[in-house]
Every structure is written in C-alpha cells, then in structure tokens.
C-alpha positions in Angstrom: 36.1 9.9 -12.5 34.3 9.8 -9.0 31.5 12.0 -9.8 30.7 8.6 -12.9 31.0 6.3 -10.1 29.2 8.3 -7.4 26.4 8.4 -9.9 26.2 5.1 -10.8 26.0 3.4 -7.4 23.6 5.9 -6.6 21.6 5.0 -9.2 22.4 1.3 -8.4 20.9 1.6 -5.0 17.6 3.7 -6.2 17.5 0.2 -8.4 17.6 -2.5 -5.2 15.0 -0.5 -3.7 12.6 -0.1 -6.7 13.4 -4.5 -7.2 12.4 -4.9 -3.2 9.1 -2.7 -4.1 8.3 -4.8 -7.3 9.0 -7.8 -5.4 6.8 -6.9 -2.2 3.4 -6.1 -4.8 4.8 -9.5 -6.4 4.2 -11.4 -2.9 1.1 -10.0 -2.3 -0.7 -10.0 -5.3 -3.3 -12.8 -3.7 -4.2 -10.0 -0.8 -8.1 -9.4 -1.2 -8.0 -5.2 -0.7 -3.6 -4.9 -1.0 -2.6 -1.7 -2.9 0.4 -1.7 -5.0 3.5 0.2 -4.1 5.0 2.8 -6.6 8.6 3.3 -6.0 9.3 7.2 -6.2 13.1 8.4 -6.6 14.3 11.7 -8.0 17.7 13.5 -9.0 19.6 16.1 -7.0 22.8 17.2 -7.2 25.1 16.7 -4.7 25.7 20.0 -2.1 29.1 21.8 -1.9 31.4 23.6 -4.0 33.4 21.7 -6.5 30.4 18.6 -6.9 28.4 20.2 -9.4 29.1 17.4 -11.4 28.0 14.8 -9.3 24.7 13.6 -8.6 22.7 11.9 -6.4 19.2 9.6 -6.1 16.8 10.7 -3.9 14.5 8.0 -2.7 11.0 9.4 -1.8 8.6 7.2 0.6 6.8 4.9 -1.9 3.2 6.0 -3.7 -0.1 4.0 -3.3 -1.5 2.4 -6.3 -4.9 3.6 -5.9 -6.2 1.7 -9.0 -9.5 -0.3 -8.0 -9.2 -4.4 -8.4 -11.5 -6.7 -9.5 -14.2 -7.0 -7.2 -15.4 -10.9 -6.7 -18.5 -12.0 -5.1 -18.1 -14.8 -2.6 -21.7 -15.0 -0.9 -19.8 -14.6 2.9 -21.7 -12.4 4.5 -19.1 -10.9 6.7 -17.1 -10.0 3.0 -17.2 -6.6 2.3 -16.1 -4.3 -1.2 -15.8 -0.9 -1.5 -16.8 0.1 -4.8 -15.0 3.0 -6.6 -12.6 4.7 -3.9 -12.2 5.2 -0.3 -11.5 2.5 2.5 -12.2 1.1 6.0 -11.0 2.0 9.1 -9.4 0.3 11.9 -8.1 0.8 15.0 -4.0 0.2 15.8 -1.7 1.0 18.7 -1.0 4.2 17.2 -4.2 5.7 15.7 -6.5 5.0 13.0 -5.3 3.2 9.9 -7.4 2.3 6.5 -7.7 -0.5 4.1 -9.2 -1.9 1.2 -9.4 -5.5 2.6 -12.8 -6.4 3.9 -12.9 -9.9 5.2 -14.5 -9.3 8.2 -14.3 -12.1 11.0 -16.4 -11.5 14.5 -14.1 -11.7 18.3 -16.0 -13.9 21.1 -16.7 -10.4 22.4 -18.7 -9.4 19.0 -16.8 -7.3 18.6 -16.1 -7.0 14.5 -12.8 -7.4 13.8 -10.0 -7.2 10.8 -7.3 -8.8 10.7 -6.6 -9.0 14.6 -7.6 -5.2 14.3 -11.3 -3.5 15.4 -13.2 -2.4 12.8 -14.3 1.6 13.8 -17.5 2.8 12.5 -18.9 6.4 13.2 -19.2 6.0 17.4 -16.0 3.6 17.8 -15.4 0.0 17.5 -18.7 -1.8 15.8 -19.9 -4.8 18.5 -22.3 -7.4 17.4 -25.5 -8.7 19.5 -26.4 -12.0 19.5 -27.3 -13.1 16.2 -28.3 -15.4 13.5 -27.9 -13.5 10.2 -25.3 -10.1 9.1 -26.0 -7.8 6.6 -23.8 -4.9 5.5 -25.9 -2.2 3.2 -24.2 0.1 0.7 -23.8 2.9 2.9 -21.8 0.5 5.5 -24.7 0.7 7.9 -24.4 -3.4 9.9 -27.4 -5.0 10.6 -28.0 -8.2 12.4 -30.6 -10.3 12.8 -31.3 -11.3 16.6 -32.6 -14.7 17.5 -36.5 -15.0 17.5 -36.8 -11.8 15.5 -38.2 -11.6 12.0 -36.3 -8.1 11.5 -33.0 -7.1 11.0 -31.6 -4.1 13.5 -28.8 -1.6 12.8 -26.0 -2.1 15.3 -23.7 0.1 13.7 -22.0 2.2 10.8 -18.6 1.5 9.3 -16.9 4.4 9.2 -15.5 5.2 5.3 -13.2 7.8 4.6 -11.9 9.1 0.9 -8.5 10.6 1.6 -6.7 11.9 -1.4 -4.4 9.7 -3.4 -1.4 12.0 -3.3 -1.8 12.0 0.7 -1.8 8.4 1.1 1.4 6.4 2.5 1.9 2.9 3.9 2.5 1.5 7.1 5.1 -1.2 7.5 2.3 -3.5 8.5 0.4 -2.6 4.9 -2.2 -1.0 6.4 -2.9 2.9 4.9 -2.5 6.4 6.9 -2.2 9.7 5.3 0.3 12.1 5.8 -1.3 15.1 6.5 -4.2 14.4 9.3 -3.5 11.6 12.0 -7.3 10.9 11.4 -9.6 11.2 8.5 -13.6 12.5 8.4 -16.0 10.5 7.6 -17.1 10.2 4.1 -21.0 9.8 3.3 -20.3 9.1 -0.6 -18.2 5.9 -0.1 -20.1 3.0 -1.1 -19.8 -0.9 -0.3 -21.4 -4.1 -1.4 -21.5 -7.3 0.8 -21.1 -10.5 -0.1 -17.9 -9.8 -2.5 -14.7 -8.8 -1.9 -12.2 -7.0 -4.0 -8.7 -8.4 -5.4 -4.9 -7.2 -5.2 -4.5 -4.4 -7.5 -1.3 -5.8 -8.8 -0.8 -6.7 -11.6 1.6 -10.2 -12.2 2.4 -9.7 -15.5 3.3 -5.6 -15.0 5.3 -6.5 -12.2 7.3 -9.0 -14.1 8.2 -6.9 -17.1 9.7 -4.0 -14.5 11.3 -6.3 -12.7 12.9 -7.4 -15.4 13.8 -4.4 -16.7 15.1 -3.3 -13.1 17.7 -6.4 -13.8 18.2 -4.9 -16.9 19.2 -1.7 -15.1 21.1 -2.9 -12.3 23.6 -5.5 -14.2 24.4 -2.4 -16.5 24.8 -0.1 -13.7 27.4 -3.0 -12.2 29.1 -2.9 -15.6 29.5 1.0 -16.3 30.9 0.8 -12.6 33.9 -2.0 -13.9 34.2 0.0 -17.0 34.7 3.2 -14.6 37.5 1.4 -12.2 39.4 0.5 -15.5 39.5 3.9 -16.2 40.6 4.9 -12.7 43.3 2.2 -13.2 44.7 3.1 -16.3 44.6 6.4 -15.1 46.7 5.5 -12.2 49.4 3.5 -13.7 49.9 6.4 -16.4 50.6 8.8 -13.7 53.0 6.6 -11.9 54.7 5.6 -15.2 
C-alpha cells in the first residue's frame, strides 16, 4: 500500500509545480517579448531492491515556449520586434542573457539600455551620440541622427543570436540563456522591425483550461490518497483483530 501512496504524492507534487508554471505564464501574459514556460516531468522508478513497484516524478527544468506572438506596431522608435526566431542580447552580472522584449529606453550616459540591463551589439554595449532621431534597420544595425545633420550615422549593431529551441532555459529573472554555451554567436539571418513590438506568447485562454485541469488532477490525486489511508486502516485493525 505504500508504493499507491508514494505514487500518488509524487504525482501530487509534479501537479503544484506544473499549477505554479501555469500560473507564472498567467501573470505575465501582458509582457511585450515573455516566453511561456512548459512544465517537463517524467516517470522513473524508484532505485533499490524490493521498490520495483514504486514510482517516482521526475521534474525536469521547465521548456521555453518558443512560439512567436503577435507583433504590434507602436510608432516608438526605440521599440523593437524580432520577426520569426532569435533574440537580443544583454549584459547581466553573470554573462550574457537573451530576450524577446525590445522596449528599448536610453541611460543619461547613452548608453542603450533594457530593462536596467545594457543592450550588447557585435563590439559590446551599444552607446548613443547626441541625437535627435533613432532608427533601428532590419538587420539591427542603430542609427542616429546627430543635431545639425541631415544624415543618419550607424553607431552600432545589435547583436542577434538564434540558439536552438531544445537548448534554451530560463533564468529566475525571465531572461533566456542556453544550456550548452555560456555565450551564443552572432546570427546574421535574425531579422527586426522598429517601431513595433511583439506580445506575450501566452495564451489566456490555454492557460486556463490546464489549469483547470491541473485542479482536476490534484483534488483526485488528494482523494486516491484518502481512499489509500482507509485501506491502510482497515488493513491495520484486521491484523490487530
């Protein structure tokens, strides 16, 4: 009878953690740029001799949703999309990290920024000249226009990587990293558009319905477990009667 109950609330607590990814995606489905988690889990059986019957839930680090959402113009010029896949990259206390979001904002320094975070392009963190007009071209090249000048000068290159979906994992912060290389190549065949900036990938009404169906999951979970104790019980008294 242990081996049912060691099941179930290991399947119980591959449940909470699936409801606390659902419910993350949930919170942020407003985020310009956020990727949705996928909660991973698999089954193993428990090691040793005698627990063949007993198994266990394995809970993997969550999956990136790398599905693209909807890209909306705004007419900022500092707003930037990335159209089809790959992402931007910024700089963190630990290393490069990447992201979809791409509401640029500019420090008093110039210096282009993310989030609190500099934005890197091919020769480090991008830094803005004085200037009265920014333009971001589809291969992430950042112009500016300087004051008294007619013509827009290049001041930089976002650097845009492509790393494969499978490699992709998520900080704690939201930001993406990959699990295999601490930093990621450049990629020349990632392309932007300014001016727009692309939604949440969640979506609501998805999230919902497995939600749902995680509460579903776990309140049945809660009531094989009672069923399982009244069989332990019963058990018990038969063997002291």
């Amino acid at each position: 009878m242990d081996a049912l109950i060691y099941t179930i609330m290991s399947g119980a607590n591959r449940t909470l953690k699936a409801q606390q990814v659902r419910a993350n995606n949930l919170a942020n489905a407003d985020t310009p740029g956020f990727r949705a988690d996928i909660e991973v889990a698999s089954s193993q059986v428990v090691p040793g001799y005698g627990y063949d019957a007993r198994h266990m839930t394995v809970l993997q680090p969550s999956a990136v949703s790398v599905k693209q959402g909807v890209i909306a113009q705004t007419g900022r010029e500092l707003d930037v999309a990335i159209q089809g896949e790959g992402f931007f990259t910024v700089a963190t206390a630990t290393g490069e990290a990447y992201t979809r979001g791409g509401q640029f904002d500019v420090a008093a320094d110039g210096t282009l920024m993310l989030g609190g975070r500099q934005v890197l392009g091919d020769g480090g963190a991008i830094v803005l000249p004085e200037h009265r007009q920014v333009q971001v071209a589809a291969d992430g090249t950042v112009s500016v226009l300087p004051p008294g000048s007619e013509a827009m000068q290049a001041v930089g290159r976002l650097k845009l990587v492509k790393p494969a979906p499978e490699e992709l994992s998520k900080t704690s912060d939201g930001l993406i990293v990959s699990r295999l290389e601490p930093t990621l190549a450049a990629d020349d065949t990632v392309r932007v558009q300014g001016g727009h900036l692309e939604r949440s990938n969640v979506s609501a009404v998805e999230e919902m319905i497995a939600s749902m169906t995680l509460n579903r999951s776990f309140e049945m979970q809660l009531k094989m477990f009672n069923a399982a104790n009244d069989m332990v019980e019963a058990g018990n008294r038969l063997v002291r009667g």
